[in-house]
N, C-alpha and C positions, 0 to 999 in steps of 0.2 A: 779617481786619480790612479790609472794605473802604469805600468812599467811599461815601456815602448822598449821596441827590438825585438832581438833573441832572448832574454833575459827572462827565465821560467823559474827563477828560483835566488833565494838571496840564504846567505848565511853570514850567523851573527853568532857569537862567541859569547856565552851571558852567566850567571850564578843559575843554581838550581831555584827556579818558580819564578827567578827574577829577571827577564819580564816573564810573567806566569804564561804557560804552555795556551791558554786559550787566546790570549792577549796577542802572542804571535800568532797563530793561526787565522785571527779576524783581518788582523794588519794583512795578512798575507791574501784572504779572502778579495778584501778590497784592494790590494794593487792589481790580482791577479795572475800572484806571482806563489810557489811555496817558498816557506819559512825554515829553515832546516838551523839546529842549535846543537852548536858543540856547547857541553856545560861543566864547568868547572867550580873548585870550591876553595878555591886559594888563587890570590892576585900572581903568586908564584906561578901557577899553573896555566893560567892565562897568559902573563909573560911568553913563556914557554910554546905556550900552544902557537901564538903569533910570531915569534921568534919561526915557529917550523914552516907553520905557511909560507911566509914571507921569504923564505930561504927557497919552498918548490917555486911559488910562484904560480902564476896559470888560474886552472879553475880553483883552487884551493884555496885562493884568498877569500879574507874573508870581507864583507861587506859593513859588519858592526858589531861594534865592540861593548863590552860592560867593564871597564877599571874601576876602581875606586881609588877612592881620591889620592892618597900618595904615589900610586902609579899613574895618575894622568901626569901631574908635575911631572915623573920622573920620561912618560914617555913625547912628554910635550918636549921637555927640554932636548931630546934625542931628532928633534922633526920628522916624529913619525905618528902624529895626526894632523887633518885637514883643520885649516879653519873651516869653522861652520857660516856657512849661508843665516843670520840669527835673521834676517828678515821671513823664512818663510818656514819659521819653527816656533810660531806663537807663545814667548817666552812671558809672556806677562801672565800666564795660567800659574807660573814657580812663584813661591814664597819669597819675599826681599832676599830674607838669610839665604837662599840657595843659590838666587843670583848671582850674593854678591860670598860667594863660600871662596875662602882662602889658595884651595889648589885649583880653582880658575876665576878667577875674579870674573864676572861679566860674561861667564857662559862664551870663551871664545875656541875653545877646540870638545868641549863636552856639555851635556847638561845631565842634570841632574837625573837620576831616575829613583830613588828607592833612598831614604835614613835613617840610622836608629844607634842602636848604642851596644853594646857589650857586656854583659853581663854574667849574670848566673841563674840559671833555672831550679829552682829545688822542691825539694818535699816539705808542702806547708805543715804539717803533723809534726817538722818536727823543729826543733830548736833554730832561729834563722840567726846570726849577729849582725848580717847586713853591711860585711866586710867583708874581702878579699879571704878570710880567715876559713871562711869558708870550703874555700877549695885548696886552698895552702896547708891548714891545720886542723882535716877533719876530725869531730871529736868520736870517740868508741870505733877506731879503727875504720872508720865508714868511708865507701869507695867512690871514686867522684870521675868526673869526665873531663877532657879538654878539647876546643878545637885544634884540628889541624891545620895551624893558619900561623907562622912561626911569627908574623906580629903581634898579631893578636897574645899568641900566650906569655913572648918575652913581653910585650907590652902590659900585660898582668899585672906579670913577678914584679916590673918595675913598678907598678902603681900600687900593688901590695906594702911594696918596701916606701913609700913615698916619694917615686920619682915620677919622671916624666916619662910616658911612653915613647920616645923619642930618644931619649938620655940613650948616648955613642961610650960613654967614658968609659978605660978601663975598669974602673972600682966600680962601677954601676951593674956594668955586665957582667963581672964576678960575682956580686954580689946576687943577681939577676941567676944567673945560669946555677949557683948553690942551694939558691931556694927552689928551683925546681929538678934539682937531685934529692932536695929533701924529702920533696912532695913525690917523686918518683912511682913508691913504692904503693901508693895511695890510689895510682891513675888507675882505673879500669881501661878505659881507652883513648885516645886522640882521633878523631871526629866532627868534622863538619855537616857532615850530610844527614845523620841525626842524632839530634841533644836531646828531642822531647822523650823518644821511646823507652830510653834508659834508667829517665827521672820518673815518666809516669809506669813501668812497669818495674820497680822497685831496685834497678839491678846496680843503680848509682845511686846517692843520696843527692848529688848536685852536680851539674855539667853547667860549663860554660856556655852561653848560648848568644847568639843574636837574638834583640830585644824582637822582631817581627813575628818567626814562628815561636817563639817563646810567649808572647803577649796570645798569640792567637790558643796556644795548647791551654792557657791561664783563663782564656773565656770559656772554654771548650770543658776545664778538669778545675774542681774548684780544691781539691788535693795539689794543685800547684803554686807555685810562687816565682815571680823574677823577680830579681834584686838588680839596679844599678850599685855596688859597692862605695859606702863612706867616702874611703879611699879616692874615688872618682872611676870613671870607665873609659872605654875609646866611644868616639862619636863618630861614624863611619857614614860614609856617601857613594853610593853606587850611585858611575854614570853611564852614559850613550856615549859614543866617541866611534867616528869614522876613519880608519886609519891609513895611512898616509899610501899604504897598496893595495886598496879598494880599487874593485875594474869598470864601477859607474858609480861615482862620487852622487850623482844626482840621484840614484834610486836607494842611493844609502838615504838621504836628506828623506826619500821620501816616507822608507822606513820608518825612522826618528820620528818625523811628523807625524805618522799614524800611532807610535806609542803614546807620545803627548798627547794623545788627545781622550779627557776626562776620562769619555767611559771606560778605554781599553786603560786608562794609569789605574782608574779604580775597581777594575778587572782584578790586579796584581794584589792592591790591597785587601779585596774582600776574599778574593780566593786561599793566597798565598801568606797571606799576614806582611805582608812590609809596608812598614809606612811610606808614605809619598807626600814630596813635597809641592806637588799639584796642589794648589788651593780648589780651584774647579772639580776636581776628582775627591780631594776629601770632603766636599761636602754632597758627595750623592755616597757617600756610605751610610751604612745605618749607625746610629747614634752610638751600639755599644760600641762599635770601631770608632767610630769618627773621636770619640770622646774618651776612650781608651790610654789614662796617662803612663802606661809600659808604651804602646807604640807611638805616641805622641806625648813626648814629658814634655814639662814646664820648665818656666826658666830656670828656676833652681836646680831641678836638676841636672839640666845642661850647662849649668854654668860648672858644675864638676867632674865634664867632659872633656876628653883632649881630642883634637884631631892628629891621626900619623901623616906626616909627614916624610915626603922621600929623604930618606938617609944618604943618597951617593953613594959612593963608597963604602960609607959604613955600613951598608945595607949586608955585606956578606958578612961581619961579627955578629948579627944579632941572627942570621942563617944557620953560621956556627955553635951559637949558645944555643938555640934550638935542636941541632942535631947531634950536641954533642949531649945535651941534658934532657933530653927523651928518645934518645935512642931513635930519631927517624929524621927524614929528610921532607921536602914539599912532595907531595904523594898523590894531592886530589886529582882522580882522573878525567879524562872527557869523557865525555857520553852520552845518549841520548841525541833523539831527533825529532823536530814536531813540523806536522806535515797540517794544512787547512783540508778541512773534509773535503 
């Protein structure tokens, strides 16, 4: 199935590994088209990144997208993705839950690609609580990580202090934005693009992490640990989404279809650690993945998962409590390119 025309090349806007570097290059193989990946490591940055395409216009747009799930809501609501073609994107390979997941019910401007949870990565040697406390109130002075992902970390503080990673209130995000001036002094870095290096080579005691490559470093280093926190965590969905200034809606479709499909979904997982909610794809992994409850937890512990949801508006106070209580702004850059041999 390949791309008719002039069309020698698609670009897609996606997290780092997520769809893993080989996964596009095969899709790209088989259209007969190159794969080229702007990659970023914050929803903020992605925004942004499409925000600039879409303002040149021309060859720079891009063909597909990776949001996760509060940014699809928020860019569904804006009309700035396609509805999806779902007949010729073999959705019956997704899991019910993914189908039927809250920022698109029924898979109608995104699907699913990649889920997992939030957490903390740390040094199994040493004292774990298996709380938020961990990164809030290290004990013996010990230096800890964050990502750089201003939901994610406001959504912490809030889950630390027992709210809802969502909670807009003023008292909330006072509250929110003091506890991570407390913890301030404690941060070695803010970091998305890596949590594992810091924890397995001594220089943090515990980083924030996505449960995917955190679960994989944990198969990998038996000196490791992830924690979903007491408290509860964020339950995150990376998806596919074709956006509304794509320049051949149908060779995005075709795209998409060649990621869904088992081998290249269980490409991402076995290579990159993320989980997928491909049933057909999880079950050609090997058992210690497949059966790996950090990348695939059970119902208990997803049931003390929240998902984020688009704030509106409110979305630029919890920007603010971010940049005003770690000294930074949304930062992650683009970069990177992956070309089919």
């Amino acid at each position: 199935m390949g791309v008719s025309g002039a069309r020698r090349r698609l670009r897609i806007l996606a997290w780092p590994g997520m769809p893993a570097p080989a996964a596009l290059a095969e899709a790209g193989r088989r259209l007969g088209v190159a794969v080229e990946a702007d990659v970023v490591s914050s929803n903020e940055r992605l925004e942004a990144l499409l925000d600039e395409r879409e303002a040149d216009g021309g060859e720079g747009a891009y063909d597909l997208i990776c949001p996760s799930d509060y940014l699809v809501q928020r860019l569904r609501a804006g009309g700035r993705l396609l509805a999806l073609e779902r007949e010729v994107l073999a959705l019956d390979r997704l899991s019910d839950w993914a189908l039927a997941a809250a920022h698109d019910e029924g898979c109608r401007v995104s699907v699913p690609l990649a889920f997992g949870t939030t957490g903390y990565l740390c040094d199994a040697r040493a004292p774990d609580p298996g709380s938020w406390s961990a990164l809030f109130a290290p004990q013996g002075g010990a230096r800890v990580g964050m990502l750089d992902e201003p939901r994610e970390v406001v959504g912490a503080a809030l889950l630390a202090l027992g709210m809802s990673p969502n909670a807009t209130g003023a008292e909330e995000l006072r509250a929110a934005r003091a506890l991570l001036e407390r913890q301030r002094p404690s941060v070695a870095r803010y970091d998305s693009d890596d949590f594992v290096g810091p924890v397995a080579d001594g220089r943090v005691r515990a980083h924030q992490a996505w449960s995917g490559p955190a679960a994989a470093a944990v198969r990998r280093d038996a000196g490791l640990r992830y924690a979903v926190p007491a408290e509860g965590a964020v339950l995150w969905v990376t998806t596919a989404a074709i956006p509304a200034s794509a320049r051949d809606p149908e060779a995005s479709h075709r795209l998409l279809a060649e990621l869904l499909d088992p081998e290249l979904a269980a490409v991402t997982t076995a290579t990159q650690g993320f989980a997928t909610p491909n049933e057909q794809a999880r079950r050609r992994l090997a058992p210690a993945v497949r059966d790996d409850p950090s990348l695939f937890p059970d119902a208990r512990t997803l049931g003390r998962c929240h998902a984020l949801a688009d704030l509106g508006d409110h979305e630029r106070a919890i920007l603010d409590v971010f940049a005003v209580a770690t000294g930074r702004g949304p930062c992650a850059r683009a970069r990177g390119a992956v070309q089919p041999p």
